[in-house]
MIPA-303636 format. One line per 3 residues: number of its first residue (from 1); their letters; for each residue y, x, z of N, C-alpha, C. Coordinates in steps of 0.2 Angstrom, whole numbers, m for minus. Atoms other than C-alpha are relative to their C-alpha. Layout:
BEGIN
NUM = A = Y,X,Z,Y,X,Z,Y,X,Z ~ ...
//
This chain:
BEGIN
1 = XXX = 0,m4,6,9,47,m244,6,m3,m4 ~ m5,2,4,25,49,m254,m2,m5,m9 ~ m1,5,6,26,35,m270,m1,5,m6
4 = XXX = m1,m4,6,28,49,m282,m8,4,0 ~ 6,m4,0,12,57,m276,m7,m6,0 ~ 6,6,3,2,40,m276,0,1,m7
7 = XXX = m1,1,9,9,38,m294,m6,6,m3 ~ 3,m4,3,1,54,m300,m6,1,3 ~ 7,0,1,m16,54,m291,m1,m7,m3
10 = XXX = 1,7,5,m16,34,m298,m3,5,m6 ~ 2,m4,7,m15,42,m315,m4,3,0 ~ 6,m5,3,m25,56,m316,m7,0,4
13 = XXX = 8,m3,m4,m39,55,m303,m5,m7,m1 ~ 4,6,0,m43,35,m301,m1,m2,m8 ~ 3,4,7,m40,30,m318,m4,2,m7
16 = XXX = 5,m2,2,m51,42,m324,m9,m1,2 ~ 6,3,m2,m64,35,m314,0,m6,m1 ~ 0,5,1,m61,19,m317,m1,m2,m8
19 = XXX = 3,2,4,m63,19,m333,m8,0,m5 ~ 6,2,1,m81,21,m333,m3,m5,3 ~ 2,6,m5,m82,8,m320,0,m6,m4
22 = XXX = 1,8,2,m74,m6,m327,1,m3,m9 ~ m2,0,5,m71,m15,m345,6,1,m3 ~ m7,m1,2,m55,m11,m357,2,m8,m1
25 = XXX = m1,8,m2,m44,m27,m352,5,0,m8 ~ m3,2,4,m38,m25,m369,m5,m1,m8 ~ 5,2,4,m54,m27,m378,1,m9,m2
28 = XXX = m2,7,2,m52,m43,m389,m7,m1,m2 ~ 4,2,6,m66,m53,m398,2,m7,m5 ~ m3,6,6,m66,m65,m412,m3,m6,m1
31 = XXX = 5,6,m1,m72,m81,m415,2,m6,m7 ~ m2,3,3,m73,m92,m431,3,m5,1 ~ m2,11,m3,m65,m111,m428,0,m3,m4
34 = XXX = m2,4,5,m61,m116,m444,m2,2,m8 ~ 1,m5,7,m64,m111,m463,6,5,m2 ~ m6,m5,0,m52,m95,m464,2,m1,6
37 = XXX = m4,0,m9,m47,m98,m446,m2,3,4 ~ 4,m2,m3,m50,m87,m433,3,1,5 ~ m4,m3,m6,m46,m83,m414,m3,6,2
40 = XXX = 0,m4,m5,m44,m68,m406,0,1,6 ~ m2,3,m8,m46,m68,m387,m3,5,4 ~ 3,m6,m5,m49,m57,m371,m3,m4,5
43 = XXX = 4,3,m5,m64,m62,m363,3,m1,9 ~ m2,m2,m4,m61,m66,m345,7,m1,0 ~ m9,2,1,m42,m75,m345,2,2,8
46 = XXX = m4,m3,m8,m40,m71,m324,m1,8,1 ~ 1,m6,m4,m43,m53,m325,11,m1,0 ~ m5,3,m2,m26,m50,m316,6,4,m8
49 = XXX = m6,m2,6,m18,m39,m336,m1,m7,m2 ~ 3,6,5,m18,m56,m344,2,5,m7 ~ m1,0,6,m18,m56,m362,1,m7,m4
52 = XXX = m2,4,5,m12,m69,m376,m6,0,m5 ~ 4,1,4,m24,m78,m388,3,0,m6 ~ m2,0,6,m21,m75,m405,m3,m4,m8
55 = XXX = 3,5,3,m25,m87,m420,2,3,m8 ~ m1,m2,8,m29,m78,m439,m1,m8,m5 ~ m1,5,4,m24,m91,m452,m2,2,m7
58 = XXX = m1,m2,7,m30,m83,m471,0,m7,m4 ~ 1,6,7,m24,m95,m485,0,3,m8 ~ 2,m2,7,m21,m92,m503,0,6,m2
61 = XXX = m3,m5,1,m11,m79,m504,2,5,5 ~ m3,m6,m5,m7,m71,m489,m4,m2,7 ~ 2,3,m5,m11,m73,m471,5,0,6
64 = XXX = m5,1,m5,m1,m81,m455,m4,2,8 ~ 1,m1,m5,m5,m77,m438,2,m3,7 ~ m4,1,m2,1,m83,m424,m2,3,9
67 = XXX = m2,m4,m7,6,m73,m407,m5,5,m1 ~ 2,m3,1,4,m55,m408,m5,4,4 ~ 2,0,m4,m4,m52,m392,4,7,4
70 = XXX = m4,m4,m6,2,m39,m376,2,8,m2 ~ m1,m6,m1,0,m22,m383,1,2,m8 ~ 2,m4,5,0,m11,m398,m8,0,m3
73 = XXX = 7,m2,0,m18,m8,m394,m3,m6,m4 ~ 1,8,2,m23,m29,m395,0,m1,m6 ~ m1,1,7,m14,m30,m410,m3,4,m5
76 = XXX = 2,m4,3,m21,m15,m418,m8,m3,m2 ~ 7,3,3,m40,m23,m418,2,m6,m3 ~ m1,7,6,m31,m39,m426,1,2,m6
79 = XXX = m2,m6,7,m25,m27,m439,m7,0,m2 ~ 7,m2,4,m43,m21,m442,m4,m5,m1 ~ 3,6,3,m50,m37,m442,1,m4,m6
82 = XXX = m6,4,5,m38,m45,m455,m4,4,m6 ~ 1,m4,5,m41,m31,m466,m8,0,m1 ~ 8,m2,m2,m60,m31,m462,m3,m8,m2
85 = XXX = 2,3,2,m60,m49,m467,4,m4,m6 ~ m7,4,6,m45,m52,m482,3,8,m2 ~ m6,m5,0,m36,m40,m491,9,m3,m2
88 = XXX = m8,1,0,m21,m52,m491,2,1,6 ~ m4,m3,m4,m7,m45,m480,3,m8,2 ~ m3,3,m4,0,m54,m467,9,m2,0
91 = XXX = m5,1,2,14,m64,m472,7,m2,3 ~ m4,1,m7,21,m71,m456,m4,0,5 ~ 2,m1,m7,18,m67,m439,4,m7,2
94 = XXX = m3,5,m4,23,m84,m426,m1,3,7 ~ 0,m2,m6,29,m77,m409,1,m8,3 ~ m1,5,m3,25,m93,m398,6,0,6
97 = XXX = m4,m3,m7,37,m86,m384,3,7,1 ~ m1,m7,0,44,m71,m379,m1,3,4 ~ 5,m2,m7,34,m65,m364,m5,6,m4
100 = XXX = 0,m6,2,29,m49,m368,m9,m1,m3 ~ 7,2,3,8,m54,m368,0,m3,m7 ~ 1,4,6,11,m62,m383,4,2,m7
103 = XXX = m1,m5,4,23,m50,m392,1,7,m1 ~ 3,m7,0,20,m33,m387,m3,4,m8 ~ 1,m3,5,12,m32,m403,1,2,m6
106 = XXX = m4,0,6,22,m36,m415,3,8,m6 ~ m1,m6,2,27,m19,m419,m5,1,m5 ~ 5,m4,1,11,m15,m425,0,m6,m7
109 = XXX = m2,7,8,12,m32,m440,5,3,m5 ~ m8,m5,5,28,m24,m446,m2,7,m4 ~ 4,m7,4,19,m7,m450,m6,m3,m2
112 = XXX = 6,4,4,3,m14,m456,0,m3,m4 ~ m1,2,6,10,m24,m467,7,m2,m2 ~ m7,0,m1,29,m21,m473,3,m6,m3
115 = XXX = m4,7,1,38,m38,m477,m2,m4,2 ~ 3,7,m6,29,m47,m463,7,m2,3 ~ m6,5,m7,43,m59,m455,m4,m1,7
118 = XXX = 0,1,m5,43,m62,m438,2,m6,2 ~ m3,8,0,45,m83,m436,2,1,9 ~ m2,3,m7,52,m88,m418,6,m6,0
121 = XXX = m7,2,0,65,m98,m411,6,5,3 ~ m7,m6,0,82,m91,m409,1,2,9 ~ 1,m2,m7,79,m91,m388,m6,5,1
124 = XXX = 6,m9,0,63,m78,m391,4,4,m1 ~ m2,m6,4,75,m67,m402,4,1,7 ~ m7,m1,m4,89,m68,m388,m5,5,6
127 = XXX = 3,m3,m6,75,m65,m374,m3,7,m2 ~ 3,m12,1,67,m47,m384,4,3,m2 ~ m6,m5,1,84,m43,m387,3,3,6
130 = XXX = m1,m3,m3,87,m41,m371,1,8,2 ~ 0,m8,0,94,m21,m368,m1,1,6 ~ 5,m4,m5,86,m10,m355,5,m1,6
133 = XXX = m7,2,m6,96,m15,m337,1,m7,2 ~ m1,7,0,96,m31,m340,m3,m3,10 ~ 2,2,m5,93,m43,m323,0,m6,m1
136 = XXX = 0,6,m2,92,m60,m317,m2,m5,m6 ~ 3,4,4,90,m75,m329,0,5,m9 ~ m2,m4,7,97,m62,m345,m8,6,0
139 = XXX = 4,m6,0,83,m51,m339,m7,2,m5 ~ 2,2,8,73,m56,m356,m6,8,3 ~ 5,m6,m1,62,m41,m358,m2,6,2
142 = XXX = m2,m4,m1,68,m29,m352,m6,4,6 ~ 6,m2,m6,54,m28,m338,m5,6,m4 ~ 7,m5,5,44,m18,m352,4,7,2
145 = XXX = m3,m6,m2,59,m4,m349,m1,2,6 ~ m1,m3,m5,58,m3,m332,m7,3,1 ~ 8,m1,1,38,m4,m333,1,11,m2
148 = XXX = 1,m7,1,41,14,m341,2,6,3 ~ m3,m6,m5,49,23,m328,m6,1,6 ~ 6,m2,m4,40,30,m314,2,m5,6
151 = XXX = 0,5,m4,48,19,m301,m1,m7,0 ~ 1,6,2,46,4,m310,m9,2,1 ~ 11,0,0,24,9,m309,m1,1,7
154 = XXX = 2,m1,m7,28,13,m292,0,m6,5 ~ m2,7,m2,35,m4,m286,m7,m3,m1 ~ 5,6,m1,20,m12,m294,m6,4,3
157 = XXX = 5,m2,m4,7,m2,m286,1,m2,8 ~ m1,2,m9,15,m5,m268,m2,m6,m2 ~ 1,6,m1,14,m23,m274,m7,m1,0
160 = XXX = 8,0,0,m4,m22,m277,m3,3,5 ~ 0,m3,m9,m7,m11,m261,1,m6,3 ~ m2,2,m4,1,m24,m251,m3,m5,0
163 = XXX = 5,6,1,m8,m40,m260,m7,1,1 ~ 4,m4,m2,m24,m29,m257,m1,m1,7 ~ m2,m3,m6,m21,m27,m239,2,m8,4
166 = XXX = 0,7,m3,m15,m47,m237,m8,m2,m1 ~ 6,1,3,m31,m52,m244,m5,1,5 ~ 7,m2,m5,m41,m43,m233,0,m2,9
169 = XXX = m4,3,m6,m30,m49,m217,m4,m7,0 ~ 0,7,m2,m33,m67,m222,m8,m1,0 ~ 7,m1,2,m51,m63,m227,m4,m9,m2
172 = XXX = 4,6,2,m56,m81,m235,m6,1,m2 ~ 8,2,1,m74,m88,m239,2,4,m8 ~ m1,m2,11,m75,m78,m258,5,7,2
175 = XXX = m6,m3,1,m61,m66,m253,m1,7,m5 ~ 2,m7,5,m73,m50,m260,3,1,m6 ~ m1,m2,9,m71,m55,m278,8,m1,m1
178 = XXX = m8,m2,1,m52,m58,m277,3,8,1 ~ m1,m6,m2,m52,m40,m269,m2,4,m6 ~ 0,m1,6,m60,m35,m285,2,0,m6
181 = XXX = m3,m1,4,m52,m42,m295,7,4,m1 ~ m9,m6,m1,m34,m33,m290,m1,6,1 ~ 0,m8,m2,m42,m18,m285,m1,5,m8
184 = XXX = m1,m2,6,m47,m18,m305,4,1,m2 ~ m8,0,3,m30,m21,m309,2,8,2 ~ m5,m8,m4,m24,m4,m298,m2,3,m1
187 = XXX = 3,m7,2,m37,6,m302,m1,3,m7 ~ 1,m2,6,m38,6,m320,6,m2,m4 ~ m4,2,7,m28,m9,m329,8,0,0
190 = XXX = m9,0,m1,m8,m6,m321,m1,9,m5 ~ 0,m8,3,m12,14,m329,m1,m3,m7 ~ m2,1,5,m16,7,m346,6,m3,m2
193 = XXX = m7,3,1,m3,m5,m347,7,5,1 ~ m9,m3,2,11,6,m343,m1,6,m7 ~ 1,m5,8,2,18,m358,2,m4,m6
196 = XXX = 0,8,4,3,1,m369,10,1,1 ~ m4,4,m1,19,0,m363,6,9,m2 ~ m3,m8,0,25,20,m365,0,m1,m9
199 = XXX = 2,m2,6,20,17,m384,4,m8,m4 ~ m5,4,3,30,0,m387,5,1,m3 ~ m7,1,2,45,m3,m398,3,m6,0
202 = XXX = m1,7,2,50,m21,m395,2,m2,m6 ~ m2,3,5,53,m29,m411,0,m7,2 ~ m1,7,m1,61,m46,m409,0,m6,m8
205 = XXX = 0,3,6,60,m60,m423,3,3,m5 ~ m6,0,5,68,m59,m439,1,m7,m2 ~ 0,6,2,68,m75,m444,0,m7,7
208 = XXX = m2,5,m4,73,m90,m432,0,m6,m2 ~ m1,5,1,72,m108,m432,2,m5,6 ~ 0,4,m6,77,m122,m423,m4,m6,2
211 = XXX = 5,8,m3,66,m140,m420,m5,1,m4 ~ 7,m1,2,55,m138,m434,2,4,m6 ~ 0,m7,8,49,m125,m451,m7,m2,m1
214 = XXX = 4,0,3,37,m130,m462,m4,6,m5 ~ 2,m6,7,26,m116,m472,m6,m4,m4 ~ 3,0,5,19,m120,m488,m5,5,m2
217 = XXX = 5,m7,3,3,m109,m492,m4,m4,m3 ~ 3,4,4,m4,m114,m507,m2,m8,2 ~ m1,6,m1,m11,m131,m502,m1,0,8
220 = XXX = m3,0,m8,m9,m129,m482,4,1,2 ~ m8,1,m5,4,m136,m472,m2,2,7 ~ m1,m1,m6,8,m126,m458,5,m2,5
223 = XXX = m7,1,m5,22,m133,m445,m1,2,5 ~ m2,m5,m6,30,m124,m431,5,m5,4 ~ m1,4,m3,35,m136,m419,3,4,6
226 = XXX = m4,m1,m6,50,m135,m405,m2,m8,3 ~ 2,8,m2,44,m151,m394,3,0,8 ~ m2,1,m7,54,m147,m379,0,7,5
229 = XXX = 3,m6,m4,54,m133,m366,m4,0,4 ~ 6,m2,m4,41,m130,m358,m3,7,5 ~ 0,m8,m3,35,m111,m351,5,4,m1
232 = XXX = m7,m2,2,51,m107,m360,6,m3,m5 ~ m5,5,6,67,m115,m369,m2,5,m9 ~ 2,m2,9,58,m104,m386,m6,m4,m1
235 = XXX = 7,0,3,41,m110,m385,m1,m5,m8 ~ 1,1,7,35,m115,m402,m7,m2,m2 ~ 8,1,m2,17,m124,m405,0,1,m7
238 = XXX = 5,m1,6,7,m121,m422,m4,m8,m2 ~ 2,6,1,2,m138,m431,m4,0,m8 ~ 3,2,6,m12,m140,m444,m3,m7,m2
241 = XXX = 3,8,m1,m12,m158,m450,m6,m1,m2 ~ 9,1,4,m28,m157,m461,m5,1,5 ~ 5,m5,m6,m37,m148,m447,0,m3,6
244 = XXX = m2,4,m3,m30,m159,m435,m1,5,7 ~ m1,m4,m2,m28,m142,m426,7,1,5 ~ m7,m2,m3,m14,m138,m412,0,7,4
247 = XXX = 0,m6,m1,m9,m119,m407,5,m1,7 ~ m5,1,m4,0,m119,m390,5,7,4 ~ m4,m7,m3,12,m106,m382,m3,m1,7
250 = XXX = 2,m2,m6,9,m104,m362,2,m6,2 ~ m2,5,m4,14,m121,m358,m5,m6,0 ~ 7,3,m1,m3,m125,m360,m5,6,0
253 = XXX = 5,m7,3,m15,m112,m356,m8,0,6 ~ 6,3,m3,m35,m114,m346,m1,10,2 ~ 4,5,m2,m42,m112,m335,6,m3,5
256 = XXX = m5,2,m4,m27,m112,m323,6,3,m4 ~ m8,1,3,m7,m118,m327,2,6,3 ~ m4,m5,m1,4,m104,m327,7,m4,m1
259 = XXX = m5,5,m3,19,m114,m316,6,4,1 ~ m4,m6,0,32,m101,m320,8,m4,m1 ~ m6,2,5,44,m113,m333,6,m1,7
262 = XXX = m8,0,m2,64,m113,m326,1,m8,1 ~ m1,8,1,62,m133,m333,m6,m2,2 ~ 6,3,2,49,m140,m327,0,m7,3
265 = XXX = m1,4,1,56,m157,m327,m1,m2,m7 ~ 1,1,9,56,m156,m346,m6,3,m1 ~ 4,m2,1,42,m146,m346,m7,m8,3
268 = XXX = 6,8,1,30,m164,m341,2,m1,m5 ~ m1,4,5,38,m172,m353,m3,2,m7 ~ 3,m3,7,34,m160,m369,m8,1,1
271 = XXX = 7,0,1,17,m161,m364,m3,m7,3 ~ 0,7,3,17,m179,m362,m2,m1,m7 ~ m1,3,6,24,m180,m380,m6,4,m6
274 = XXX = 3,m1,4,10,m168,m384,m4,m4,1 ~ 6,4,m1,m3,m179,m377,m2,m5,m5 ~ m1,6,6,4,m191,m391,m3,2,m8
277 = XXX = 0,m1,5,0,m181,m403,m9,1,m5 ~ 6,1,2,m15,m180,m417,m4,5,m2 ~ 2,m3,1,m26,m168,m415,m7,m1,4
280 = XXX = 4,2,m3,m43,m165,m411,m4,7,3 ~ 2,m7,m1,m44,m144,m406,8,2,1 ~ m5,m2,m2,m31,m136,m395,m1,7,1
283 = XXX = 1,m6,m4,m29,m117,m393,5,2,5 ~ m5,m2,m7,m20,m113,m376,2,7,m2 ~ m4,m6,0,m7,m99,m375,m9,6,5
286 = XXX = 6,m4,m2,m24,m91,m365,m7,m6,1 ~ 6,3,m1,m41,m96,m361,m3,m6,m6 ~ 2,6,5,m53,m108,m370,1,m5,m3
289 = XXX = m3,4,6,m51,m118,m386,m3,m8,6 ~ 1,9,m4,m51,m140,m379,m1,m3,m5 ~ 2,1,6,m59,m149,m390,1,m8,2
292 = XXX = m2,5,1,m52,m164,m383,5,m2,4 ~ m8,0,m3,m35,m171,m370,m3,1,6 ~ 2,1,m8,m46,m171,m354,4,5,3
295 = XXX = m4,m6,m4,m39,m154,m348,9,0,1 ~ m9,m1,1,m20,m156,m354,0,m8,4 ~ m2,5,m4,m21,m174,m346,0,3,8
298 = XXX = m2,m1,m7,m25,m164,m330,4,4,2 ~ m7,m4,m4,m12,m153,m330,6,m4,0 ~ m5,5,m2,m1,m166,m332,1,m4,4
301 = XXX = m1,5,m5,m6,m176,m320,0,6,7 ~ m2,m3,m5,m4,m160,m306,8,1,m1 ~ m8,m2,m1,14,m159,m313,3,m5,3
304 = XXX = m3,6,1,16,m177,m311,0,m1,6 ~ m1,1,m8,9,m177,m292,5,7,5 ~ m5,m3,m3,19,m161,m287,8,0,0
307 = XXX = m8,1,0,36,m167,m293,m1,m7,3 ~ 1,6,m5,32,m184,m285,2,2,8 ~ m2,m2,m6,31,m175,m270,6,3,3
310 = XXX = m6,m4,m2,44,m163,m271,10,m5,0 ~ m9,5,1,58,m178,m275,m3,m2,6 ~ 1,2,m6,51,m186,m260,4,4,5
313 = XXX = m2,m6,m1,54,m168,m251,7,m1,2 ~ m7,m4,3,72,m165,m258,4,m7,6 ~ m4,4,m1,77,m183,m253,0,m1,9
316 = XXX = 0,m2,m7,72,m180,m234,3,5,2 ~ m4,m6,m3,82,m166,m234,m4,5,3 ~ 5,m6,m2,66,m153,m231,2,5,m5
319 = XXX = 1,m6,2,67,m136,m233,m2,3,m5 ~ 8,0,4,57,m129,m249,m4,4,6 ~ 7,m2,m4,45,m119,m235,m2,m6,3
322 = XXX = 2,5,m4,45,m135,m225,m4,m5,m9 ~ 6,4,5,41,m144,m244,m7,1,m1 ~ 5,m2,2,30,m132,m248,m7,m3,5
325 = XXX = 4,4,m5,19,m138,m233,m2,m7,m1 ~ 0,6,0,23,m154,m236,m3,m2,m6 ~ 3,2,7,15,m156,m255,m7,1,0
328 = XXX = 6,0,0,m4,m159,m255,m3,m3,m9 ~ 6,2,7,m17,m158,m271,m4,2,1 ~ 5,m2,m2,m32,m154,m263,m4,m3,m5
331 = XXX = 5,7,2,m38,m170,m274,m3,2,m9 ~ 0,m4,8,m34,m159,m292,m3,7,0 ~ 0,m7,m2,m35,m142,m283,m8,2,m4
334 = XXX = 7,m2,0,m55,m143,m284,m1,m2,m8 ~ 3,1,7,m56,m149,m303,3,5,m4 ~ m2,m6,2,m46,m133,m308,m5,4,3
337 = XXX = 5,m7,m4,m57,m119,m295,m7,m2,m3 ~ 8,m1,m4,m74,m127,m292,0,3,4 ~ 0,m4,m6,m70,m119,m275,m1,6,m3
340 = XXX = 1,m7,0,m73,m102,m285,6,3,3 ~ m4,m1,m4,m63,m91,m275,6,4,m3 ~ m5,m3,5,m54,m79,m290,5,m6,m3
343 = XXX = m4,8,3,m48,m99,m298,6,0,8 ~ m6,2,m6,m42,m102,m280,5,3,m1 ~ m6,m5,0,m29,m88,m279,3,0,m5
346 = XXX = m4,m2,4,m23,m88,m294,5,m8,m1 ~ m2,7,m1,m22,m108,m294,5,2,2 ~ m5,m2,m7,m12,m105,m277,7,4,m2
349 = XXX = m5,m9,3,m2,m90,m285,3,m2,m6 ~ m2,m1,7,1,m94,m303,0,m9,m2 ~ 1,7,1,0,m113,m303,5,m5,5
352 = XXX = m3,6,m3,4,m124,m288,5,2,4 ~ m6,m4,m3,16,m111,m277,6,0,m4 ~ m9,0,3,29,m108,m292,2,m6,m3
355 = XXX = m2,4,5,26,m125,m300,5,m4,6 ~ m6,0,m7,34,m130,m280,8,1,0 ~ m7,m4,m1,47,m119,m279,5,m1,m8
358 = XXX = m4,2,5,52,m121,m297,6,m8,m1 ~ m4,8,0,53,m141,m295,6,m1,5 ~ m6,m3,m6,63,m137,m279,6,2,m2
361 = XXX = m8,m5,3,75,m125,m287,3,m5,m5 ~ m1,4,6,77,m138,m302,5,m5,2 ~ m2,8,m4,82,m154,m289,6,2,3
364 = XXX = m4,m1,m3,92,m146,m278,7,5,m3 ~ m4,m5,3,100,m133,m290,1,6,2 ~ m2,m8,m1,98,m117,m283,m5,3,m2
367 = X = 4,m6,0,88,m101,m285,m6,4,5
//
């Protein structure tokens, strides 16, 4: 079957069945943490749309937010919520990163409430600045333009066809519910997203900072902390010393690391130096609030044993596929899954394969 003709039964036929099947992957709920404090979150952080956590702050005068999450839509019940619990206007938004799950919605702050700033650092603004075309490292966000074309929805359906299709080749113990999970993604949640993605306007910061920006609201000190690169040379954490509160971009996020970062040499380090820090409630770029360092000590301690391995690796002069092989954490693997079989794959996929090939690229310097 021609591409063009998947594309358009996709659209009209499955994903109208599919929307009575499964749940809307952009359904958010809320949850109080603190006095005025509040997250926003999409249940289920492995469905394969991820979505970005978002953290409502109302103080005296106004209210801060931080990371608008993936879509218009996401953002739009943040909206109604704000309004549904404050009539103070949202005074600043903080985009943690620039990865689109996290500011897709920005747009939607900017019209809801008009003299909302947009805080980042100056490598977010450069990466949603990115103009439509863009490629390789410059390729910034531009993935959201291609998203809108019909060949860009097509590529990713072949890739979910064919991920689909390995799955059922390897057939591991559990493989069902991974097959579920993807086949939700193609039947329902790639057609909404490129709808999300047909109705964005990227809006990139207005306002930029470099190491750190303290806000003043009435008697709440908020800081906005650069503590190193981590998932990206922008990320930006949220720091409430009273509260002894820390908000994190994707360089920390549960249940499984998202092993993407370019740095990830410097990326242990900045989460070392958070480990130093004084808090006693973490919110991760995704997934459940940490009400204590167990979990960020073991992501550390998986970054700590796969760069171990991969300098080993490099100085033997292997391969990365020959590395790849050669690097074992079967010993952390199982305190991430619980052998559940959705955690395994994504582990495997989204965690210990590119945190590999990254440290790989990083040592030997290539791409």
């Amino acid at each position: 079957m021609r591409p063009i003709v998947i594309l358009t039964v996709f659209l009209l036929t499955s994903f109208l069945a599919a929307q009575r099947k499964y749940p809307d992957p952009y359904k958010f709920e809320f949850k109080k943490i603190a006095d005025d404090i509040y997250l926003a979150y999409r249940p289920n952080p492995l469905k394969a749309l991820v979505e970005g956590n978002s953290t409502i702050i109302i103080n005296d005068r106004d209210v801060v937010v931080f990371d608008a999450t993936g879509s218009p839509r996401g953002a739009g019940q943040i909206v109604d919520k704000i309004k549904e619990l404050t009539e103070k206007p949202v005074r600043y938004l903080i985009n943690s990163h620039g990865h689109g799950d996290h500011t897709l919605g920005n747009q939607v702050f900017v019209k809801a409430f008009p003299g909302c700033e947009i805080i980042a650092r100056e490598e977010t603004r450069k990466y949603m600045s990115a103009p439509e075309g863009s490629t390789g490292k410059n390729r910034g966000i531009a993935y959201v333009y291609e998203f809108q074309t019909e060949a860009g929805i097509e590529k990713r359906i072949k890739y979910l066809q064919d991920e689909i299709e390995k799955v059922k080749q390897e057939a591991k113990p559990g493989y069902q519910a991974i097959l579920d999970n993807l086949t939700e993604y193609l039947e329902q949640d790639l057609a909404l997203r490129r709808k999300e993605y047909l109705s964005v306007e990227v809006t990139p910061p207005t306002f930029t900072f470099e190491n750190q920006l303290t806000l003043h609201r009435g008697d709440r000190e908020i800081q906005l902390l650069y503590l190193g690169k981590g998932d990206t040379p922008g990320d930006v954490w949220l720091y409430l010393p009273r509260k002894k509160m820390l908000c994190s971009p994707d360089a920390f996020v549960h249940p499984i690391p998202y092993g993407f970062s370019r740095n990830p040499l410097e990326w242990l380090e900045t989460l070392k130096g958070v480990r130093e820090m004084d808090f006693d409630m973490i919110i991760p770029g995704h997934g459940e609030i940490q009400y204590d360092k167990a979990y960020l000590s073991l992501v550390i301690a998986l970054l700590e044993t796969i760069q171990d391995q991969v300098k080993e690796a490099v100085q033997k002069g292997m391969s990365l596929e020959a590395t790849e092989a050669f690097v074992k954490v079967d010993h952390l693997q199982h305190k991430f899954t619980q052998n559940d079989p959705v955690k395994t794959y994504y582990f495997e996929g989204y965690s210990k394969s590119p945190v590999i090939q990254r440290t790989y690229n990083e040592l030997t310097k290539s791409e």
